[in-house]
Each structure stands twice: as structure tokens, then as C-alpha cells.
C-alpha positions in Angstrom: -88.6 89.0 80.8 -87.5 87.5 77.5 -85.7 84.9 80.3 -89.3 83.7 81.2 -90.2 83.5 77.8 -87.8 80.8 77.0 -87.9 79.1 80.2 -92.2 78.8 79.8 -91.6 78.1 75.7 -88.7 75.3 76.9 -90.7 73.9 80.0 -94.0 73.8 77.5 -92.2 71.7 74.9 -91.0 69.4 77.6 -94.8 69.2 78.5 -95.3 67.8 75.3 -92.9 65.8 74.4 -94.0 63.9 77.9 -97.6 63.8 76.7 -96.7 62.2 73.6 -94.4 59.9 75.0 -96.6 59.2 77.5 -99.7 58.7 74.6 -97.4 56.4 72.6 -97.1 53.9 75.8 -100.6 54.0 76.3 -101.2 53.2 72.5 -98.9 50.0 72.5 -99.9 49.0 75.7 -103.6 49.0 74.4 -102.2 47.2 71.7 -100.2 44.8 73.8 -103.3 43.6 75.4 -105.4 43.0 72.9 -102.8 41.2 71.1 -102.2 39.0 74.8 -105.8 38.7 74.5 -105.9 37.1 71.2 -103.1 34.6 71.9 -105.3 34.0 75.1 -108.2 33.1 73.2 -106.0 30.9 70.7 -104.8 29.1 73.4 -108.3 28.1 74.9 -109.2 27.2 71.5 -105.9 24.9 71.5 -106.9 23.0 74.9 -110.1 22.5 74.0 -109.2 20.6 70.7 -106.7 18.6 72.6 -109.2 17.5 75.2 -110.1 14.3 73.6 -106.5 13.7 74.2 -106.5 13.4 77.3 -108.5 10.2 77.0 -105.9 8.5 75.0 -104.3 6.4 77.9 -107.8 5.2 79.0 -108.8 4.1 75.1 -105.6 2.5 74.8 -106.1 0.2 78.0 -109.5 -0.4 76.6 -107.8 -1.7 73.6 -105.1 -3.8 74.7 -107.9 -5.6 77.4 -109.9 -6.2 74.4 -107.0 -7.9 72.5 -106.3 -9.8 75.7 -109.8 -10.9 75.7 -109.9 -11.2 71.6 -107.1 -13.9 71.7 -108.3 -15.5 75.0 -111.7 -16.0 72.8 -110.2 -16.8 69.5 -107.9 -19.7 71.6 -110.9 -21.2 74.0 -112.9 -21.2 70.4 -110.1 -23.1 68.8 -110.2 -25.5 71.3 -106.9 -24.9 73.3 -108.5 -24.0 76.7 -108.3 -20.1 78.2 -104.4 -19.1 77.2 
């Protein structure tokens, strides 16, 4: 009998010792993805801001037609026909 005793006091600590290991990796993988979940959000936050940017290659055609259009002014004002 004092066989089974050790054998139930040795299985029941291995019991344990798997729950807690098994609580620990369900704690940090809680943690884990509410952490993801923050970077996540950061990251939307990030693309939004940098929307506008998107538009930079369309605002700087815009500008170098004006320019064009600028000096093609300033020269047919100046007298020297369209350039």
C-alpha cells in the first residue's frame, strides 16, 4: 500500500506541475495578444497618417504643370511668344 501512496502523491504533483505550466502559457499567450493587438492598432494609426502621402506623386505633377504653365505665361507676357 505505501507503493500507491507514492505513486498517487508522485502522479498528483505531475498533475500540477502540468496545470501550472499549462496556466503560465495561457497567461503569456493572453498577454501575447493583447500586445499583437496594440501593435495592430499602432499600425492602423501609422497608415492612416501616411495617407495623404499617397497623394504626393499627383501634387507634384500638379506642380511641375503649373511651372510649365507659369513660365509659358511669364514668357508670352514678356513678349517672346509661347516657349
Amino acid at each position: 500500500m505505501n507503493g500507491w501512496i507514492v505513486g498517487y502523491l508522485v502522479g498528483g504533483i505531475v498533475v500540477v506541475v502540468v496545470v501550472l505550466v499549462l496556466l503560465a502559457l495561457i497567461f503569456e499567450a493572453r498577454r501575447t495578444a493583447i500586445k499583437a493587438e496594440e501593435i495592430a492598432a499602432g499600425l492602423r494609426v501609422a497608415r492612416d497618417r501616411s495617407d495623404p502621402l499617397q497623394a504626393l506623386d499627383d501634387t507634384a505633377g500638379a506642380v511641375e504643370r503649373i511651372t510649365e504653365l507659369a513660365a509659358t505665361a511669364r514668357s508670352v507676357l514678356a513678349g517672346g511668344g509661347p516657349a
